[in-house]
C-alpha positions in Angstrom: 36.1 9.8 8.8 38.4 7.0 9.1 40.5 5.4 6.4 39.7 2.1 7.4 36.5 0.4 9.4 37.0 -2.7 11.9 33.8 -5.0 11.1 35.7 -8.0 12.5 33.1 -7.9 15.9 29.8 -6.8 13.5 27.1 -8.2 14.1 25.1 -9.1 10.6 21.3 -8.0 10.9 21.7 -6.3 14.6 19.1 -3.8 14.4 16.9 -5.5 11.5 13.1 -5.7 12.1 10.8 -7.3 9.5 8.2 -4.8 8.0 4.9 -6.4 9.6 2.4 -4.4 7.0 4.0 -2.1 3.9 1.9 0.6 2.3 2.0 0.5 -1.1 1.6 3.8 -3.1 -1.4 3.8 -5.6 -1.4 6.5 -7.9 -4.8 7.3 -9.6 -5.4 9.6 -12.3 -7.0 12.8 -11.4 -10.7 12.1 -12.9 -10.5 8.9 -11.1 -9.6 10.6 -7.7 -11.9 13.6 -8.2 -14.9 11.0 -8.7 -14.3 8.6 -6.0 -13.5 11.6 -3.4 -16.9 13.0 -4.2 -18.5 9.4 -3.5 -16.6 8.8 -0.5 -17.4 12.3 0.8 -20.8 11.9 0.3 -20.9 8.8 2.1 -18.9 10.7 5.0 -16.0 7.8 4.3 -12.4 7.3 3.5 -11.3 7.2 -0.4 -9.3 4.3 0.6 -12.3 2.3 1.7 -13.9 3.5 -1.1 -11.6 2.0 -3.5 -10.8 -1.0 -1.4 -14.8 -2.1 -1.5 -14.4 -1.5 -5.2 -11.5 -3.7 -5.5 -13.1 -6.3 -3.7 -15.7 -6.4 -5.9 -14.0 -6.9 -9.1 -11.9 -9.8 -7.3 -15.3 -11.5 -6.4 -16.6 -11.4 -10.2 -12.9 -12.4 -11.8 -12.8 -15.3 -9.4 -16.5 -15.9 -10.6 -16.0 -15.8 -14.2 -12.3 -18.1 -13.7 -10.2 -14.9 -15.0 
């Protein structure tokens, strides 16, 4: 490894690309999981659409009620 770095030339942001969609982690507690898996299973879905519809729902009613 050098001593010393020439960034004179450096282009700032070269090889930068905006994220277009980011996955966020969503950590639910093992009761939680274990009950919504069944339900999506049963429904021969995802656990993410599972929880997404359910999401959803709760956004509809808050928006409802004013909250």
């Amino acid at each position: 490894m050098k001593k010393e770095y020439d960034f004179s030339k450096a282009e700032q942001g070269k090889f930068y690309r905006p994220i277009e969609k980011l996955e966020v982690p969503v950590y639910l507690d093992k009761e939680i999981k274990a009950f919504f898996s069944k339900k999506a299973a049963a429904k021969r879905t995802g656990l993410e659409k599972i929880v997404n519809t359910i999401l959803r729902k709760e956004m509809e009613m808050l928006k409802e009620i004013g909250a």
